[in-house]
MIFI-757882 format. One record per residue (C-alpha): x, y, z. Coordinates in steps of 0.02 Angstrom, whole numbers, plus 50000, padded with zeros to 5 digits. Layout:
<pts>
     X     Y     Z
     X     Y     Z
...
</pts>
This chain:
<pts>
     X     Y     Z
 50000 50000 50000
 50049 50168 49970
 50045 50291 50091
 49984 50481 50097
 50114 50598 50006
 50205 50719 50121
 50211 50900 50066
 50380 50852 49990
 50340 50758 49868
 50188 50847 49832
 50283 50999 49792
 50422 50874 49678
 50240 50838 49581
 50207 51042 49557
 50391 51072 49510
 50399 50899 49389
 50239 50917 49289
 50161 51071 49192
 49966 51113 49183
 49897 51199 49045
 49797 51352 49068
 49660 51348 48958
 49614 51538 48860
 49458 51615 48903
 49386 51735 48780
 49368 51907 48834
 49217 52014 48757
 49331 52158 48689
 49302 52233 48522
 49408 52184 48396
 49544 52313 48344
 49464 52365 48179
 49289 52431 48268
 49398 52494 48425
 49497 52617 48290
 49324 52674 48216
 49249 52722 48373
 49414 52830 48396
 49388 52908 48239
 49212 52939 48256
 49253 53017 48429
 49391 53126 48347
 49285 53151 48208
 49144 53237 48323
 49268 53327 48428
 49330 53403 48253
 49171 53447 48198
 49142 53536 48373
 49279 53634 48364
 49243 53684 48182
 49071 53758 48230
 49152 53819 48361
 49263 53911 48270
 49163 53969 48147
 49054 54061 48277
 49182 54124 48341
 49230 54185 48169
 49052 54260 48126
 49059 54354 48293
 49205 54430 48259
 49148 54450 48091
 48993 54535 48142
 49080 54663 48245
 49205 54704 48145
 49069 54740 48005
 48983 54816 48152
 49123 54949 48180
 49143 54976 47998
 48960 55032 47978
 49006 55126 48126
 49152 55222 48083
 49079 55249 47904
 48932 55354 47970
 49036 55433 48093
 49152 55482 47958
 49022 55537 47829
 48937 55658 47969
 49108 55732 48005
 49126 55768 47827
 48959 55842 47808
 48971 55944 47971
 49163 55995 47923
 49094 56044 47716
 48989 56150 47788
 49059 56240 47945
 49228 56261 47790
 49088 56358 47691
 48965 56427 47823
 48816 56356 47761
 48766 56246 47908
 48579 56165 47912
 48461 56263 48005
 48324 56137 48054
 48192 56271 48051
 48237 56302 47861
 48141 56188 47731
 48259 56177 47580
 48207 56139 47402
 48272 55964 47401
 48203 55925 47573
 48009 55908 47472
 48058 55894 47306
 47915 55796 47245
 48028 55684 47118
 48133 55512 47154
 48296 55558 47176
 48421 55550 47330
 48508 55685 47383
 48691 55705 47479
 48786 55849 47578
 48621 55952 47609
 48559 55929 47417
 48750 55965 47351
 48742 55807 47274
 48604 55730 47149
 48576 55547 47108
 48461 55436 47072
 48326 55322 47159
 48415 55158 47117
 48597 55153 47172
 48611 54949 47155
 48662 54971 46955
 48788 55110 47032
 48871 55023 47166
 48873 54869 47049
 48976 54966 46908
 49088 55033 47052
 49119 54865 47149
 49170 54771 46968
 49280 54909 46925
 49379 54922 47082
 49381 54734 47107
 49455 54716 46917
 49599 54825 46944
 49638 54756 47118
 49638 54585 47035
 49758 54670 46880
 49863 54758 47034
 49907 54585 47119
 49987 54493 46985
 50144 54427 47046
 50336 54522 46961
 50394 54344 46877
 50217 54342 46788
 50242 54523 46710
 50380 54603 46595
 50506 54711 46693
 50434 54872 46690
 50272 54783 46777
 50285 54937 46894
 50245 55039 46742
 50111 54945 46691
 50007 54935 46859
 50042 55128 46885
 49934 55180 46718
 49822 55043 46764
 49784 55139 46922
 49786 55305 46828
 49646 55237 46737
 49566 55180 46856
 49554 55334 46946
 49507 55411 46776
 49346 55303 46780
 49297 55336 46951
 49286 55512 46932
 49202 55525 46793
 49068 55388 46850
 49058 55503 47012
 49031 55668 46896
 48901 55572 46790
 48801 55495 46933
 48801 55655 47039
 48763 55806 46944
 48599 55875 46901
 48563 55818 46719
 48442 55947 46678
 48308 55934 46772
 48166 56076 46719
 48064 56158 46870
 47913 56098 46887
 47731 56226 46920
 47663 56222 47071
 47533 56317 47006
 47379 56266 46912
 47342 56414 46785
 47445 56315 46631
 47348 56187 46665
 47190 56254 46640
 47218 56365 46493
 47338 56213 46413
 47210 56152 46285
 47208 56220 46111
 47085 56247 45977
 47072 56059 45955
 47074 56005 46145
 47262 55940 46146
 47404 56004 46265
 47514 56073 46113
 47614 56211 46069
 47743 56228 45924
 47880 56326 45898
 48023 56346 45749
 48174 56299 45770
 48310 56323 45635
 48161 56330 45517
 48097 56164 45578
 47920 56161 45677
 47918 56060 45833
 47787 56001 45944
 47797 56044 46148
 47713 55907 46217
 47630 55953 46405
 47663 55856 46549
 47538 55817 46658
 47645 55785 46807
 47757 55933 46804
 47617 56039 46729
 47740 56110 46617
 47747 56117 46407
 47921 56010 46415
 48067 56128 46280
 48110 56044 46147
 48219 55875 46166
 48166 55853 46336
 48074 55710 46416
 47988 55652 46583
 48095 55507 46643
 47982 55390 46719
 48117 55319 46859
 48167 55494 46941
 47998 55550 46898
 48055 55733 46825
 48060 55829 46647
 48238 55828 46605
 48294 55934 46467
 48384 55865 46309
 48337 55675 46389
 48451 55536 46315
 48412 55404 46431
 48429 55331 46613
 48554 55221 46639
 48542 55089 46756
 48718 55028 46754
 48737 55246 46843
 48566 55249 46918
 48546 55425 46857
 48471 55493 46694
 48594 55552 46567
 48541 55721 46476
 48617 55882 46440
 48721 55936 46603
 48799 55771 46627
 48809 55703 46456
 49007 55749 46427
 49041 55647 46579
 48956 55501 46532
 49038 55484 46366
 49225 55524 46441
 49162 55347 46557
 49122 55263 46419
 49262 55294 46332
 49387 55293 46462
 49297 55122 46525
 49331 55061 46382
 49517 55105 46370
 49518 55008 46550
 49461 54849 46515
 49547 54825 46332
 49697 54859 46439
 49676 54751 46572
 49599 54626 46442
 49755 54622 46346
 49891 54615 46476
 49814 54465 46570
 49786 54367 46412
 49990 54408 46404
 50001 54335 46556
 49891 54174 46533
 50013 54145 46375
 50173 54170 46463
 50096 54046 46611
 50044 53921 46482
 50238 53944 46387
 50339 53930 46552
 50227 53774 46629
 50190 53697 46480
 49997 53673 46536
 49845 53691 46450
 49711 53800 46486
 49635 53697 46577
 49767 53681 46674
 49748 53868 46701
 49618 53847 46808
 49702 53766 46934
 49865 53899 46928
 49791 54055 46885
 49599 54067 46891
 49581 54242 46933
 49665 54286 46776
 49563 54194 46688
 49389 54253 46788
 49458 54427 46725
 49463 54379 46551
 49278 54320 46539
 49225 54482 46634
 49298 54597 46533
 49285 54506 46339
 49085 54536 46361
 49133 54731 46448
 49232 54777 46305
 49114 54730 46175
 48968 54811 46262
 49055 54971 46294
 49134 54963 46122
 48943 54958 46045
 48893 55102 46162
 49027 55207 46108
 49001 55180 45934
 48823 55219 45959
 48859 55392 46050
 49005 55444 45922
 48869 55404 45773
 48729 55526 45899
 48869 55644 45930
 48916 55669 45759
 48725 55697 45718
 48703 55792 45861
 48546 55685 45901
 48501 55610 46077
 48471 55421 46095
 48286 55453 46154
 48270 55536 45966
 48349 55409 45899
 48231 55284 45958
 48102 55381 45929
 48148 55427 45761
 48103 55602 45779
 48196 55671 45623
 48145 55506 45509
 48036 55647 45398
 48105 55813 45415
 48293 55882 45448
 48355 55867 45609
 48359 56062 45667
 48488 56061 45794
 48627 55967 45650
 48737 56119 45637
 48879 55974 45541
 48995 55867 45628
 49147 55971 45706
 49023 56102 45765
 48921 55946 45821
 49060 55884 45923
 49122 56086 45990
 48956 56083 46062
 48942 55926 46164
 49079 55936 46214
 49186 56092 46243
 49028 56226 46251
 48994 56261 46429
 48860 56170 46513
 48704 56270 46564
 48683 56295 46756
 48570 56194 46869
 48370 56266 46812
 48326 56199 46993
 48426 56286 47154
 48410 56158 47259
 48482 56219 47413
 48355 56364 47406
 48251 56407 47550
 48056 56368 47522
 47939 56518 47560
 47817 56451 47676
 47644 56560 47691
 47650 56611 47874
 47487 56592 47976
</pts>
């Protein structure tokens, strides 16, 4: 018989012989789902700091734009208040000006110094795309440009300048805007023989109609017209522009054409020095144009802007050299005023031109910065 085993030999059994441990499965995700819970944790935390920062960003934003506004009306009642303490004509709030109930549409500045019209989108549209097209033409980098690239963005902001000004004449002068009666005594005694608002008169030998207008209660002088969108007669009416917002007629007409022209002059130039550019890019790279795209797309978003400018202003100025040369306004033309008789105020083409252009222009019919006589009770 065998007896009991003594804790000696029980730990020789421990020591001589080696039990297996047998693996117990633990209930862990495998590796592959573990990693896309990580990234769909980091992928949230992203996400909450990009709103994060972008409200951050649009509050700033806001403020900033905030302060802008701001500073921009603090600035433009400094200037008004400085214009006129410099030339001692400072508002009187107990004195009703002309322009203050001038019964037509337009929008007056500096205390009725300045005349435009009821519109200003088309305006601040024709200013934005010109500024914006010579910033992009100013930016192009010195390897992409001939040496004398200094030379080259300098008249580029000459005319630039050039265009401004003129669009700022044109859009802020008084085009001719005829007085209207307050009174109703023309009205009454308007009809003729034959119960029509007519009269004629002779000009040059040529007899022309003077159509009354109802709304002015005036008989409108020859050439002129009641423009529908400032709501006034205007005398020697070509038309209302809404690329300007203002009507374009006699007083302003000079400045309008010196836009279109020197408009014109602007974007062929730009026009042809960034199609330079897009060639030399396309040389040195060896890309296509598509590939242009990708290096040099606001070149190429200044092409396509200004091909379709250049042939618009290019028709309008061929249109107003052909009226100039006539000495005929665009309304007439449309009209065809002259299709039967001779056009009376054709005096020939240089004297056409001397006119339009290098005559004096007629001052304002309207004082708008006059006091109104108010019947006292």
């Amino acid at each position: 018989m065998k007896g009991p085993l003594n804790i000696s030999q029980a730990e020789g059994i421990d020591d001589e012989e080696d039990f297996e441990m047998e693996p117990v499965a633990l209930p862990c995700p495998p590796p592959a789902q573990q990693s896309g819970h990580s990234l769909d944790r980091d992928n949230d935390t992203e996400k909450r700091t990009r709103v994060l920062l972008r409200s951050n960003v649009a509050m700033k934003l806001a403020r900033f734009m905030d302060t802008i506004r701001q500073s921009f009306v603090a600035v433009q009642t400094f200037a008004e208040d400085l214009w006129l303490r410099q030339y001692g004509c400072a508002g009187n709030p107990d004195i009703t000006r002309v322009y203050q109930v001038w019964p037509g549409n337009n929008v007056f500045f500096f205390h009725g110094r300045l005349i435009c019209g009821p519109d200003p989108r088309g305006l601040v549209l024709t200013t934005v795309s010109i500024i914006l097209s010579s910033w992009v033409f100013a930016m192009y980098r010195e390897d992409d440009l001939p040496q004398d690239s200094g030379l080259i963005t300098a008249f580029s902001l000459i005319l630039t300048v050039t265009v401004l000004v003129n669009l700022f004449l044109v859009s802020t002068i008084d085009p001719g805007i005829i007085p209207r009666n307050v009174g109703s005594c023309i009205e009454e005694t308007a009809g003729t023989s034959d119960g029509t608002r007519r009269m004629r008169v002779t000009v040059n030998g040529v007899e022309l109609k003077l159509k009354y207008c109802r709304i002015c209660k005036i008989f409108r002088p020859p050439r002129s017209c009641h423009c529908a969108i400032c709501d006034n007669c205007v005398e020697k009416f070509d038309h209302h522009c809404p690329w300007i917002g203002q009507c374009i007629a006699l007083r302003n007409y000079r400045f309008y054409l010196t836009f279109v022209i020197s408009a014109l002059i602007f974007f062929v130039y730009v026009f042809a020095f960034s199609c330079r550019r897009i060639h030399q890019r396309m040389l040195r790279t060896g890309t296509g144009f598509l590939g242009m795209l990708k290096n040099c797309p606001e070149t190429l978003a200044l092409v396509s802007f200004s091909f379709p400018t250049i042939l618009f202003l290019g028709g309008l100025t061929i249109l107003h050299v052909f009226l100039l040369a006539r000495n005929q306004t665009g309304y007439e033309n449309f009209r065809q005023s002259y299709m039967g008789s001779q056009n009376p105020f054709d005096r020939g083409m240089p004297s056409n031109i001397m006119e339009v252009l290098f005559e004096p222009s007629p001052p304002s019919r309207v004082d708008f910065r006059a006091e109104v006589m108010t019947p006292k009770g």
